[in-house]
N, C-alpha and C positions, 0 to 999 in steps of 0.2 A: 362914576363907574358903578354898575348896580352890582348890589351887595344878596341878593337874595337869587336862589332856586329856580330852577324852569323845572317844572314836575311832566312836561306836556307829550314825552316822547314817552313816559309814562301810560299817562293818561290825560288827555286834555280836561275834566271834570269829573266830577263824581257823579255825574249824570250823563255822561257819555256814553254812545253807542258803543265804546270798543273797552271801557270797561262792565259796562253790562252783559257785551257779548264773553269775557273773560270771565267774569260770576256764573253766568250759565254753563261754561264749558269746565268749567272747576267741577260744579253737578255733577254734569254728566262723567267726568273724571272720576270722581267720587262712587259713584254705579257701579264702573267700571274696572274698578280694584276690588270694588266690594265683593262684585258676580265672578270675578277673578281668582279670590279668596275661595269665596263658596264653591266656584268647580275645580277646585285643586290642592289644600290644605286638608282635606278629610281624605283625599286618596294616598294611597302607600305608594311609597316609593318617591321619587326628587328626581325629573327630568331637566333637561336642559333647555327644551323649550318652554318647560313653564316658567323656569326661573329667567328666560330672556322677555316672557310677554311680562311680566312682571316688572322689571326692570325700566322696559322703556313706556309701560304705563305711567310709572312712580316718577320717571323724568318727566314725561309729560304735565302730571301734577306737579311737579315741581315747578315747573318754568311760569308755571300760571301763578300757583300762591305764594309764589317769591314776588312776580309781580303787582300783585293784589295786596300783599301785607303791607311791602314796603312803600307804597304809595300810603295807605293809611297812616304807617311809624313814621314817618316823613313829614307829614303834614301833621300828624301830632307834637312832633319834635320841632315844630316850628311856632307852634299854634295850638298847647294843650287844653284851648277850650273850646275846639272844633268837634262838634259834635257828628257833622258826619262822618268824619275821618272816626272816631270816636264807634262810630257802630260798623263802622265797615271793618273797624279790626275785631268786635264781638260777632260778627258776623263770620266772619273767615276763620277766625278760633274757632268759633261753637261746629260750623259747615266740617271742620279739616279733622275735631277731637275722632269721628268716627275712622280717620283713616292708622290710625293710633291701634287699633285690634287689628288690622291689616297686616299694619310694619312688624305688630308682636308676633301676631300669627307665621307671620314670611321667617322673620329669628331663627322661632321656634323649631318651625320645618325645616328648615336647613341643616339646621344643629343637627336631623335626626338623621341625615345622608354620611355616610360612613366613608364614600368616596367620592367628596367633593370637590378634591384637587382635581382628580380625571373627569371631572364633568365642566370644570372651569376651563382647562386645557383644552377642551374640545372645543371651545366655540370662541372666536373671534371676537363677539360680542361681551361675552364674559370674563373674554382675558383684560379687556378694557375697562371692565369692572372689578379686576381682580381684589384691590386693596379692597375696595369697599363692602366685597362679600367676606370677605378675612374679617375687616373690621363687626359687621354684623354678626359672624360667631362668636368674637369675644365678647358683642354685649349681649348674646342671647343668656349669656348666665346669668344677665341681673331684670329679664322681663319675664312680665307677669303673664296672666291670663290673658286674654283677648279682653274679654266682659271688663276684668277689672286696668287695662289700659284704657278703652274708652271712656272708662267714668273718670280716672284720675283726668285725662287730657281734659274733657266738661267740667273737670268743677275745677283747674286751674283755671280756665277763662273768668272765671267770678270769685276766684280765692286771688294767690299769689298775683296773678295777671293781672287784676284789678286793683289789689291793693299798689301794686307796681306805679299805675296810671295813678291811683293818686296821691303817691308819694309826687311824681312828675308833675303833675299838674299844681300842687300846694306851693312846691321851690319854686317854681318857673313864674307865677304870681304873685309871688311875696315881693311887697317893697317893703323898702325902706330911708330914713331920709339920712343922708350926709351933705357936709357942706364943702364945692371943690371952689376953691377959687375965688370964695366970699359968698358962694350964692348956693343956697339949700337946694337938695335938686332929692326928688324921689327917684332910686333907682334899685334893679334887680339883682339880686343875691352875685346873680354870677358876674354884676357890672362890679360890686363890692369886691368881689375876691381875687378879681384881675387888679382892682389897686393896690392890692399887694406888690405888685410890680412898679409903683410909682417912683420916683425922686422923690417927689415931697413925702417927709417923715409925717409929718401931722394927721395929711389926707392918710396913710396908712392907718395908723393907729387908729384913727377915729371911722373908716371903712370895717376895721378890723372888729372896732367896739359897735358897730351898726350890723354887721352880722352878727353876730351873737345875742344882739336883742332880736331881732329879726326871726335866727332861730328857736330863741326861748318861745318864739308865737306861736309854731307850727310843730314843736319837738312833740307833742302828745299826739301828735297825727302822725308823726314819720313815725316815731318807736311803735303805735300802733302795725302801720307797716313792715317794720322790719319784723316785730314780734310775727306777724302773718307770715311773710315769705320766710323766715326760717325756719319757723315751726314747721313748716307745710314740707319745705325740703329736706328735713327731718324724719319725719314721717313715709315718705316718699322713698328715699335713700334708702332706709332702714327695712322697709317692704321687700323694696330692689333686693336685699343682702350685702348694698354694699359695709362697711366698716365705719364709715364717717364719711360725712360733705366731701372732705377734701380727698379721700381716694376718690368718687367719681370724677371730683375735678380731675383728677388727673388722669382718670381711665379718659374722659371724654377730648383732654389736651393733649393726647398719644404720649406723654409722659411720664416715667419708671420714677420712684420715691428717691431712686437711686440718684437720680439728678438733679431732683429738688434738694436733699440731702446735701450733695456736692458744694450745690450751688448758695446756699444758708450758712455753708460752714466758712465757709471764703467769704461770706458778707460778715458774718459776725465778726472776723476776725479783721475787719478792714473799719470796722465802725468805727475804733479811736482815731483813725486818720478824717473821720469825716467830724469827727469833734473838736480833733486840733482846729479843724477849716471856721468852725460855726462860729469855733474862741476867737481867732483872729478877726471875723466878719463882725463880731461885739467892740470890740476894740477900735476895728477903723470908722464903724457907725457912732462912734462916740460913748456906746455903754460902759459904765465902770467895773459891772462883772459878766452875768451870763446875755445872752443872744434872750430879747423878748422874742418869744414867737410871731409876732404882727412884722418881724423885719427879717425875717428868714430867709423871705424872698426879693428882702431889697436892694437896689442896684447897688454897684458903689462908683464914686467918684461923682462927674459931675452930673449936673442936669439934662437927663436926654431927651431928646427932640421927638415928638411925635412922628408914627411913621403913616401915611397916606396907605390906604391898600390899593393904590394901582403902583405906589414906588413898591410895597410887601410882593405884588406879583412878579413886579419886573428880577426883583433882588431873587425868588424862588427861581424863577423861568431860568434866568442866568448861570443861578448856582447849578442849578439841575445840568446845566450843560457842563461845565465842568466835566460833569462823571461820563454824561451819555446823552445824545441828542434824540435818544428814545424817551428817556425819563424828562424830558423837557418839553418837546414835545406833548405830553401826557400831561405833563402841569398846567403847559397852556392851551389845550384842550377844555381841561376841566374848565376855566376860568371862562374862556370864550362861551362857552356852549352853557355857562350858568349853572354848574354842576355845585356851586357853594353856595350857601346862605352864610351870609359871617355879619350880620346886621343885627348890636346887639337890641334886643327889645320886651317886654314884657310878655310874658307867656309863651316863650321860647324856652329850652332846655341849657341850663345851664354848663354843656359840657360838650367834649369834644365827638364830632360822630362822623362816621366813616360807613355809609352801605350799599352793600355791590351791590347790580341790579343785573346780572350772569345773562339773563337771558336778550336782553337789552346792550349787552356789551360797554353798561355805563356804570358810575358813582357817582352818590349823592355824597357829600358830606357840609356838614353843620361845626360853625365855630361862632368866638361871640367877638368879634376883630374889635379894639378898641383903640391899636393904635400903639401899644407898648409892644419892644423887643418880643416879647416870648409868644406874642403873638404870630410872629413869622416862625416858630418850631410848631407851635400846634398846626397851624396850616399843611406846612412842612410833611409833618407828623400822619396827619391824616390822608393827603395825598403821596404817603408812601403805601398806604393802603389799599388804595387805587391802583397805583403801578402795579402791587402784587397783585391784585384781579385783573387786571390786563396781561398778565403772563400766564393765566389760565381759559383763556378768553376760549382756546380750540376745544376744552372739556364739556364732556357733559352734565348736567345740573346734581347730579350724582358724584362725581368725581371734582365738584369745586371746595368741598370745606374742607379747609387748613387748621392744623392749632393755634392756639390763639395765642399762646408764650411766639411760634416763628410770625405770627401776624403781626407782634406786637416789634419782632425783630425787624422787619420789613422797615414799619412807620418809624422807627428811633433811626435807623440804616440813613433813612433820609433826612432827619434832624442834624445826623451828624454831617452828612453832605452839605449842609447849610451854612453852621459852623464852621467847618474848616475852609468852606468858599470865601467867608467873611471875614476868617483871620488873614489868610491870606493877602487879601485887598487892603487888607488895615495900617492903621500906623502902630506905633509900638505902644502906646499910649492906648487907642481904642482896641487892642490885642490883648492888654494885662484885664480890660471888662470884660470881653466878650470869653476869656477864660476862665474869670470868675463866675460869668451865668453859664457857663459849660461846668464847670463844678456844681455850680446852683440846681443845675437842670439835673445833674446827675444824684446828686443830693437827694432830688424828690423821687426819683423812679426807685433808690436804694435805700434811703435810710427812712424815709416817709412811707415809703410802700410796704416795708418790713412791721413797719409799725401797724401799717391798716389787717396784714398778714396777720401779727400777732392776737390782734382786735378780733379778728373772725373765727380765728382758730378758738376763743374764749367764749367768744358769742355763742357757738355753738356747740362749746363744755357745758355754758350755764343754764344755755333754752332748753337742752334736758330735761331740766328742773321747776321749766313753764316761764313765761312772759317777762321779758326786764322791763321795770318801768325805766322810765326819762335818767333820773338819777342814778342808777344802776349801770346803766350806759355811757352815763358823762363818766363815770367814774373810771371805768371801765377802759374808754379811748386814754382819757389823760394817764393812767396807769402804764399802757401799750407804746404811747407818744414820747413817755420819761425813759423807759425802756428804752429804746432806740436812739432816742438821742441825748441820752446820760447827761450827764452834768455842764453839757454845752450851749442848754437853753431854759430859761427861767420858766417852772414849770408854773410858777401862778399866771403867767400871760398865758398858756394855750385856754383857747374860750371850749367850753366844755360840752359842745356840741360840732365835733370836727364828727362824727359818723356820719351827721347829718349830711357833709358834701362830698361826699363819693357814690353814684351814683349805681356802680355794679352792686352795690350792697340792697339794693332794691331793684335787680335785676333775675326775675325767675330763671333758675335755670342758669344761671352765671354767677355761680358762687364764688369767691377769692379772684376777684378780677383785679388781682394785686403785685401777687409774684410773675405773671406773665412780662410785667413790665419789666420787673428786676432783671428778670433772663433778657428780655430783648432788648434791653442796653447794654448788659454785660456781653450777651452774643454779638450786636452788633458791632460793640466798638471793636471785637478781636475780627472779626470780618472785615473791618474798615482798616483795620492794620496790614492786614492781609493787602488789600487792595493799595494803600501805598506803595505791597513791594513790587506787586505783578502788576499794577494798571490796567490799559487796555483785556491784556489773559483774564482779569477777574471778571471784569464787565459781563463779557459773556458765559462766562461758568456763574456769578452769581444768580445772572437771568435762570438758567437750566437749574438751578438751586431750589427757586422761587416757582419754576413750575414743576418742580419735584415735589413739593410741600403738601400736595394734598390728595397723595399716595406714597406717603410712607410716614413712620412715627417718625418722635423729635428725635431720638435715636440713631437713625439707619439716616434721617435725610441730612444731620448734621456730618455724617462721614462724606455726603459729598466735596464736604470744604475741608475735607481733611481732622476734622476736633471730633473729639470725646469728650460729651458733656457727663461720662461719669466722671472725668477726672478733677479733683480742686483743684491739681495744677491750672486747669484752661480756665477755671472762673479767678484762681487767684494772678494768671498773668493778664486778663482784661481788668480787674483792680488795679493793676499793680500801676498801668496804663494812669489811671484817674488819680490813683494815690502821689503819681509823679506829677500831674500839674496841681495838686494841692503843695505840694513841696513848693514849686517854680512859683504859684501862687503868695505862698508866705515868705517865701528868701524877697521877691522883690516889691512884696509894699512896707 
């Protein structure tokens, strides 16, 4: 069964007629916002038709350089030593930095119309735009000049953006040697860290011990790296007016402090129940005290079987129907039509990826399929990402982005559709596992994630102060990692380059790509409970949920399901949900 991407509806080559004719039309695109800009941002006063030729100019660019980058991020993300892919996205960066004084420009003038509600109301077009031009006054408070947007947008393409790729391209080509089964085999970072998932304790351990050599090779290239992209988002931010990284993250995730708050206070207060779980997992693994960190994520009981990725499709396809012969449908779309790369292989990306293609009415997504359980959530996972751009499919390119905390909702929505299909089907026996790595899983999105949370929030107390070397930052994670998971796991096993594999932390522009997960499991699993009680009623109100998502904040679009994510009540009853199969967990092994 092929395991890899059809890029072709894409673009059939990078020499093709129909993406050269889509490079030239980007141009003239480009022109044409520009000449746009210049006959309308020096005149007084804010019409209606200028802001609608505006609008569906800017969709027009859109629909191009969504399709243009994403072909390049794609084929890098497969293949980070592809050089044309490689210039076609410094090409499309440097080409698009000018449209950067444009978007400031459009802010700015908007901001200065006094009656923009009754100019919005008037036009059909604009009411279809409505969130989005809301959205645009609340970030005109933190842009700059025209002049100085198009220099920051240019010299991210050779700063943060570049250091980005070669954070990617160094992971994605590192080997290193382990030995499975008797026989040494050279393999990639991300093949090491999926054996974390193994039966065999040994292959763990000694995967575990080959990463962290493997990292000690490259750590002066990554903190390099990361020293670049924070500092720069630093700077950047601080210009803006915002406060700290993490307010823009959250202005740019439609998300109030007030819910990140909520939502931290109710994880903290749940964290001993996830240490009681770690204690018990030392125990049944044979440890005489704490949990080593190399078996955090290992199974328990007995030895499981390999799973083939056409049994991973069919067990998806299946489960997916379960809920909805829409979301099934959709899964096995994806798979027919090649929309996955799950092949794992050197100079591939070590990590999971999920991206729409709007204009195209498709997703790409990348996984590294090896063949263990957890492999069928990531999949899962990323094809819940899919669903949700398919339930915006009717929008315009202007009206498709969602936050990334209800994005992240989506894809977990669908892990747990997995899980519960699989329990289901089980014996009581393969029911007490598959609860355990439903704890396991959960484990990672809340108590690991809080941890990388704690790491960035630090990162970017200390880069203040100028550059952390290597050492500065091992120290730094194992500090954030002991934190979070207290006295549950032996802190001389975490290897002291765990920053090194999270991949958002060398994503410009995607700072704390951490807590969104927290929220979208905690969100999802009180959704999923939800849907036990209503069934069928949920299905289709959670669809209208998901194409609500990207016109309106986390806020307003969580009232459709009825929750208030200011309240710790609603994070602490989706705990209370996991804290009770940790219970069911330890009464019966």
């Amino acid at each position: 069964m092929n395991m890899t991407w059809n890029l072709d509806s894409l673009y059939p080559s990078f020499e093709s007629e129909k993406l050269k004719g889509d490079r030239e039309l980007l141009g003239q695109l480009i022109i044409d916002l520009k000449a746009w800009a210049e006959g309308n941002l020096k005149l007084e006063g804010v019409s209606v038709a200028a802001i609608e030729d505006f609008l569906r100019l800017y969709n027009d660019y859109k629909s191009v350089y969504v399709c243009l980058l994403a072909y390049a991020e794609l084929t890098l993300s497969a293949d980070s030593s592809s050089e044309e892919a490689m210039n076609l996205a410094d090409d499309i960066e440097h080409l698009s930095s000018e449209i950067a004084g444009v978007v400031a420009g459009f802010k700015r003038w908007i901001s200065t119309c006094e009656h923009i509600d009754e100019l919005i109301v008037s036009s059909t077009y604009l009411l279809k735009h409505q969130f989005y031009l809301k959205e645009l006054l609340l970030q005109s408070r933190y842009v700059l000049n025209e002049e100085v947007e198009v220099a920051i947008a240019r010299m991210q393409s050779t700063g943060s953006k570049a250091w980005g790729r070669l954070y990617m391209e160094s992971v994605s080509s590192t080997l290193a040697d382990v030995v499975v089964h008797g026989e040494t085999k050279k393999v990639t970072l991300a093949e090491l860290r999926s054996m974390a998932y193994e039966n065999n304790a040994k292959l763990r351990k000694a995967a575990y011990e080959a990463e962290a050599e493997a990292c000690s090779r490259i750590a002066g290239v990554c903190a390099a790296c990361m020293n670049g992209i924070s500092g720069e988002a630093l700077t950047i931010y601080g210009m803006r007016g915002y406060q700290s990284s993490l307010e823009k993250v959250l202005v740019a995730s439609r998300m109030d402090s007030e819910t990140l708050s909520a939502m931290l206070a109710a994880l903290q207060e749940s964290l001993p129940a996830f240490h009681t779980y770690y204690q018990k997992k030392a125990e049944l693994l044979g440890h005489s005290t704490k949990l080593p960190f190399y078996d955090i994520f290992a199974p328990i009981g007995e030895e499981s079987v390999k799973i083939s990725y056409e049994d991973a499709q069919k067990t998806i396809v299946s489960s997916f129907g379960t809920y909805s012969k829409e979301l099934a449908n959709l899964a096995q779309k994806a798979f027919d039509q090649q929309w996955i790369d799950a092949e794992p292989r050197a100079g591939k990306g070590g990590y999971g990826l999920c991206i729409d293609i709007f204009p195209i009415g498709e997703s790409r997504i990348m996984t590294q399929f090896t063949g263990n359980a957890i492999d069928i959530s990531i999949l899962a996972h990323e094809l819940g990402h899919a669903y949700h751009s398919s339930c915006l499919g009717e929008e315009t390119m202007l009206n498709t982005d969602y936050p990334i905390p209800i994005a992240e909702t989506a894809s977990i929505f669908c892990e747990t559709i997995i899980n519960q299909a699989l329990l289901t089907s089980s014996t009581k026996k393969e029911a007490q596992l598959l609860l355990e790595r439903s704890i396991s899983d959960a484990g990672y999105y809340l108590v690991d994630f809080y941890a990388r949370y704690l790491f960035e929030l630090k990162l970017y107390e200390r880069r203040t102060s100028g550059p952390l070397p290597v050492q500065e930052l091992n120290e730094l994670m194992i500090a954030c990692m002991v934190e979070a998971y207290g006295e549950s796991i032996d802190p001389d096993t975490i290897h002291p380059y765990m920053w090194m594999n999270k991949a958002g932390y060398f994503m410009a522009g995607y700072e704390f790509m951490n807590f969104p997960y927290s929220f979208g499991l905690l969100f999802a699993k009180g959704l999923y409970a939800e849907y036990l009680k209503k069934g069928e009623e949920f299905v289709a109100r959670y669809r209208q949920f998901l194409s609500a998502t990207s016109k309106h904040n986390i806020a307003d679009v969580a009232k459709f399901m009825d929750i208030d994510v200011h309240s710790i009540d609603f994070w602490r009853g989706a705990l209370m949900l996991i804290e009770t199969d940790i219970e069911a967990f330890i009464s019966t092994t």
